[in-house]
C-alpha positions in Angstrom: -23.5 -3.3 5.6 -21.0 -1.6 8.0 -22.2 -3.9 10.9 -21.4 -7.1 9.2 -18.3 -5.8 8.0 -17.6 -4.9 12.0 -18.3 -8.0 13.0 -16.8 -10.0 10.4 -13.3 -8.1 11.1 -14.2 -9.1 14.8 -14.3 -12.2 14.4 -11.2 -12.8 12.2 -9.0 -11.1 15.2 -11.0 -13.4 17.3 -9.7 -17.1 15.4 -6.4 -15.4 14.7 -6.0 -15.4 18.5 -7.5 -19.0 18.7 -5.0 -19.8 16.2 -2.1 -18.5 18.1 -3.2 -20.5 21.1 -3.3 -23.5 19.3 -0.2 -23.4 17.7 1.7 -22.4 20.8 0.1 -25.3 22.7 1.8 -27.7 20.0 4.6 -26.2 20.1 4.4 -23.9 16.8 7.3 -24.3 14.9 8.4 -26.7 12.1 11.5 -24.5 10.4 8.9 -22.8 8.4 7.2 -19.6 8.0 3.8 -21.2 7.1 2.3 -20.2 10.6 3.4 -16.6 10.6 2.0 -16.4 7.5 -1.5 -17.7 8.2 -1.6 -15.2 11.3 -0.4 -12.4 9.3 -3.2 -13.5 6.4 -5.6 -13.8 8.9 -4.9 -10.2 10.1 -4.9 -8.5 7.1 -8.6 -10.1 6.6 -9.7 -8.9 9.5 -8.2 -5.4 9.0 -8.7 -4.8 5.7 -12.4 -6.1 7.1 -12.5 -3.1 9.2 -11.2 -0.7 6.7 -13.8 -1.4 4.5 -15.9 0.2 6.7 -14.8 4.0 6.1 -13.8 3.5 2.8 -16.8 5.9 0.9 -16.3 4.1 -2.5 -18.5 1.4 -3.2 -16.5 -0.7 -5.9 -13.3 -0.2 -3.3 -15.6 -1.4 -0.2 -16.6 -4.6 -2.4 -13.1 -4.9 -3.3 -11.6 -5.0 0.5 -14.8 -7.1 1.4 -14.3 -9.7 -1.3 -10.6 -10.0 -0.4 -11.4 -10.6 3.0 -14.1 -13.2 2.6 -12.9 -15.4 -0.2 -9.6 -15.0 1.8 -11.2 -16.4 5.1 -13.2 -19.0 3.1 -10.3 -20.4 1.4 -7.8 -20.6 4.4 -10.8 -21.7 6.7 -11.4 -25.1 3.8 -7.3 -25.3 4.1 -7.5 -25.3 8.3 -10.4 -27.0 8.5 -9.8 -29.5 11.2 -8.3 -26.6 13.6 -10.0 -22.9 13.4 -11.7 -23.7 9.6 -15.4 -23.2 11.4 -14.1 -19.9 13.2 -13.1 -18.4 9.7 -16.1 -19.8 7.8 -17.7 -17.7 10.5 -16.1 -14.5 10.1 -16.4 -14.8 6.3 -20.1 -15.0 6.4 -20.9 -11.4 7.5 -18.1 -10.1 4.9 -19.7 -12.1 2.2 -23.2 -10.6 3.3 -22.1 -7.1 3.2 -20.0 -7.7 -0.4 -23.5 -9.5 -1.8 -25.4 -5.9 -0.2 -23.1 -3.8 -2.5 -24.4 -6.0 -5.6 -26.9 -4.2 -6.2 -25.8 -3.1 -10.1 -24.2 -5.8 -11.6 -21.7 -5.6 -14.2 -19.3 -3.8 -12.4 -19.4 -4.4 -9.3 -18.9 -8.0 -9.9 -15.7 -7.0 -11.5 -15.0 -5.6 -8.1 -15.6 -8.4 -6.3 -14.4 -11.2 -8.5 -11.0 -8.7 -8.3 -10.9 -9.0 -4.3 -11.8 -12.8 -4.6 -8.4 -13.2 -7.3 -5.9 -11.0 -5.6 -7.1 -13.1 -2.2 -6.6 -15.9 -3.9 -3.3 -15.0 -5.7 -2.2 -13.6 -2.0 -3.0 -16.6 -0.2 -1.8 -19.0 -3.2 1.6 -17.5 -2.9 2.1 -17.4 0.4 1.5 -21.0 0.6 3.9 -21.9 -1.9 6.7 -19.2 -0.3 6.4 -20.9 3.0 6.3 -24.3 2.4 10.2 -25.5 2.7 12.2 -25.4 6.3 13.7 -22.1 6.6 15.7 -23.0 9.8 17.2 -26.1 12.0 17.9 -26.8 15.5 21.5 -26.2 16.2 22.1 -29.7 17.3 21.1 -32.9 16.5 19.1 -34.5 13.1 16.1 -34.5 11.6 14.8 -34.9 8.0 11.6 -34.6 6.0 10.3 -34.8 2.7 7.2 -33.4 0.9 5.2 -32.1 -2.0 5.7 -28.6 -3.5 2.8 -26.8 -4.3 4.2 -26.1 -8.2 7.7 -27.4 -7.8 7.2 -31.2 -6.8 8.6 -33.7 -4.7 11.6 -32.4 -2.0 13.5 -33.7 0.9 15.2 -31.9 3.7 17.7 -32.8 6.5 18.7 -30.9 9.6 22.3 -31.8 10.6 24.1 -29.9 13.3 22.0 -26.7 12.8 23.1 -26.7 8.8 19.6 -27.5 6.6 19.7 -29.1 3.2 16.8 -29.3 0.8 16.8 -31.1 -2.5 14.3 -32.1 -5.2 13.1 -35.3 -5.2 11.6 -38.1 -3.5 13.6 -39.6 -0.7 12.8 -43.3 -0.5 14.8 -44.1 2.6 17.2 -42.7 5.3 20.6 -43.7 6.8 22.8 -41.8 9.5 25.7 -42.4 11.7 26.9 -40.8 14.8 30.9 -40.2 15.8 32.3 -39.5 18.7 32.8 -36.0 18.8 29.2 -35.2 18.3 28.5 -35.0 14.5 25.4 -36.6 12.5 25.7 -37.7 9.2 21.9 -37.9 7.5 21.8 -39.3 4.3 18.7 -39.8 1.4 19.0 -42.7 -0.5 16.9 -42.3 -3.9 
């Protein structure tokens, strides 16, 4: 059981790093904190992972474990088309070790289906708490729009380093340029 936990934690560390190449190969940042978020997440999985490992309770082991490989599993469905494999990959050792402390079942599936929830909860909020801009370049425009995870539709614009989001679809875009340099975005509903 320890060994799969090992390698599972290995092999997180291992696609977090792929995942920080990738992203710094495309250039990495959109104004939000999704991507230090999913390599913090990722992290924590394999950690946690490897903490598992020493910990001499049995409902706390399946606990870590369950958190780590529901965690990976999710996140690796959600990055699928980048380092989704790598994560699948880590999370089946941790799910192998958490189905090896099943042995007695009522509560120790409590344990587990706890690890699985607060990954989930973990993961779930983090999405949601990184999904608007958080920054702008300081010159120039840009704008965007998207779908909240709970709160909807939402636009953004990126004028002159100053960012504005707003609820609601933005249907179209105008902007104008003077001559000292300012940018004038503007949504039209």
């Amino acid at each position: 059981m320890r060994r799969f936990a090992i390698l599972s934690g290995v092999i997180a560390f291992v696609a977090d790093g792929v995942y920080v190449y990738i992203v710094t190969r495309q250039g990495g940042d959109d104004g939000t904190l999704r991507v230090p978020f999913v390599m913090a997440f990722i992290a924590v999985c394999g950690i946690v992972c490897l903490v598992s490992v020493v910990v001499p309770l049995k409902g706390a082991r399946l606990v870590l474990l369950s958190f780590s490989s529901i965690g990976m599993l999710v996140l690796g469905f959600l990055a699928a088309f980048s380092i989704g494999l790598l994560l699948w990959l880590a999370a089946v050792p941790a799910l192998i070790a958490s189905f090896r402390l099943l042995v007695s079942p009522l509560p120790r599936i409590l344990s587990f289906v706890t690890g699985g929830v607060i990954a989930l909860l973990v993961l779930a909020a983090g999405m949601w708490a990184t999904q608007f801009p958080v920054r702008c370049p300081p010159g120039g425009a840009s704008s965007g729009s998207g779908v909240g995870f709970l709160t909807g539709d939402y636009h953004w614009t990126c004028v002159n380093g100053k960012l504005t989001v707003a609820p609601g679809e933005c249907q179209s875009w105008s902007g104008s340029g003077s001559p000292n340099g300012q940018t004038t975005v503007i949504c039209n509903h």
